[in-house]
N, C-alpha and C positions, 0 to 999 in steps of 0.2 A: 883440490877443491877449496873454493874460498870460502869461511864459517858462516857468513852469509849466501843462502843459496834457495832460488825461486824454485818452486815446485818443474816448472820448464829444464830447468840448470840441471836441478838432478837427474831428470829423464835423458836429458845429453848423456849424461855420466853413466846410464845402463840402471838407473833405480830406480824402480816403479813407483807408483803411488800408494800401491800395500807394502814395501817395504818400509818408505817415509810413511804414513801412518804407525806402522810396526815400531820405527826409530822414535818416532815422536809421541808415544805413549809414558806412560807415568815414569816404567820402568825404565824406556830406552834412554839412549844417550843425547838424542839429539830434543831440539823444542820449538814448534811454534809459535815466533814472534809473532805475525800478521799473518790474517787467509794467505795463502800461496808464496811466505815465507818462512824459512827456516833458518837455525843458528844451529849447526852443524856441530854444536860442544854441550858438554854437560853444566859446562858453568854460566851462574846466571852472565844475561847480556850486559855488557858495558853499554855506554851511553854513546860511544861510537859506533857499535852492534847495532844499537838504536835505530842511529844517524843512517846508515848503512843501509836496515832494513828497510826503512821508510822511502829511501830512495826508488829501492827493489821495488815497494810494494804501488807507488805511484807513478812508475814509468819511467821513461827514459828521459822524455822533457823535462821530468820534476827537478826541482835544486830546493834545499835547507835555505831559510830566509830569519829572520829576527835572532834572538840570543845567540843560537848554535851555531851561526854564519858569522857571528861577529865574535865570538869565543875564539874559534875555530883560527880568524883570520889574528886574532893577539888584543880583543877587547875586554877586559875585566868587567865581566857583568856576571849576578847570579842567572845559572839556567830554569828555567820555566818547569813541570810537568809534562809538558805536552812541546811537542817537535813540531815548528814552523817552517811550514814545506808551499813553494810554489807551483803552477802545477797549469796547464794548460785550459783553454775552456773546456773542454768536454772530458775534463777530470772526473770522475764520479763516486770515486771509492771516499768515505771516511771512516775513523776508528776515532776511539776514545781520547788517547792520547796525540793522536795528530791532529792539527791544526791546518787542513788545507784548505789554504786560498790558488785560486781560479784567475787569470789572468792572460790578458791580450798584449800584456807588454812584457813578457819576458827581458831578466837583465841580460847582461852580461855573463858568463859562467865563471868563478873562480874558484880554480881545483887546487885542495887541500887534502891531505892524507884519504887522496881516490875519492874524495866526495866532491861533489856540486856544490858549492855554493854561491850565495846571489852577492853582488860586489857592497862592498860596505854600508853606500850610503844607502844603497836598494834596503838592506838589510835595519840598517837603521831607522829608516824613517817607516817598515813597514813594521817596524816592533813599536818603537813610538806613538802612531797612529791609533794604536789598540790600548794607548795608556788613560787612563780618567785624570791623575793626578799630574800636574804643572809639576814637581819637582823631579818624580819619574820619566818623566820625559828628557827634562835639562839632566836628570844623571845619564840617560841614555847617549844623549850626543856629545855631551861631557866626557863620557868614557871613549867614542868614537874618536873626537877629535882628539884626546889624550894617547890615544894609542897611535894617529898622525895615520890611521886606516883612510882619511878621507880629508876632504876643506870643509870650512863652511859654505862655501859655492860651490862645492859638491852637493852637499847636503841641500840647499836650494833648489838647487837644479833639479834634482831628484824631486824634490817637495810640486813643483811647478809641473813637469814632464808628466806628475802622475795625477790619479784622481784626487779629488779634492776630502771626499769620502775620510773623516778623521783625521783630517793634515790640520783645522785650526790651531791646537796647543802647540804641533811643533813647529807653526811659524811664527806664533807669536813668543817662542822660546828662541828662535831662532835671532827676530828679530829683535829681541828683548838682550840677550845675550853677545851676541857675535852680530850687530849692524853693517850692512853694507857701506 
């Protein structure tokens, strides 16, 4: 059984719902990360755990989008608090620590150690867009293009294909920076 495991997965496996409550009590070995998620170990969750649950817990269309996508994919950026997950229209679950956004344009999928993630510039410019600060943003794509995850006509591209909804800073970092 895989230490990520939905409340459905266990019931596959012959384990009820009172044994996982039983398991997932103070004393037991197992822990509820998200409603109708579990981490099937005693030790706390890694940040992959996280990654993993968050998937579980938003569905099968969901994929990891901003920091954890571009980490994930070989970008040097600090990670965030809160897990940036994409997630279809009729999403409707949030939690504290998730960050889900809602969308008609699903990327691309790009699989990383068994997770979804959204392809770099998706990823970049949807971190981007949620920054206040002009140098925040040019470290964001800074670090993208450093890592040669993407172009800057990727990154454009991207910029253009999508809502306009927070893309001023990073086109004017874009075109500030990296001019066509």
């Amino acid at each position: 059984m895989a230490p990520i495991a939905t409340l459905a997965d266990l019931r596959e496996h012959g384990i009820s719902p009172r044994q996982t409550l039983h398991r997932c009590s103070p004393l037991g070995p197992w822990q509820r990360l998200l409603p109708g998620v579990v981490l099937t170990s005693p030790t706390p969750p890694t940040r992959l755990d996280r990654l993993r649950a968050v998937l579980a817990y938003a569905g099968p269309s969901a994929m990891i989008t901003g920091a954890d996508a571009l980490v994930r994919q070989g970008a040097a950026l600090p990670l965030p608090r809160h897990i940036h997950v994409l997630a279809g229209r009729n999403a409707r679950r949030a939690h504290p620590w998730i960050l889900l956004e809602r969308t008609s344009r699903p990327p691309t999928v790009v699989e990383r150690h068994d997770l979804r993630l959204a392809t770099a510039a998706r990823a970049a410019v949807d971190m981007a867009r949620r920054e206040l600060n002009p140098h925040t943003v040019m470290a964001i794509l800074d670090a993208v293009l450093t890592a040669r995850l993407c172009t800057p006509a990727d990154l454009r591209e991207e910029v253009g294909a999508g809502s306009r909804r927070g893309t001023a800073l990073v086109r004017q970092a874009l075109a500030h920076r990296y001019p066509t």
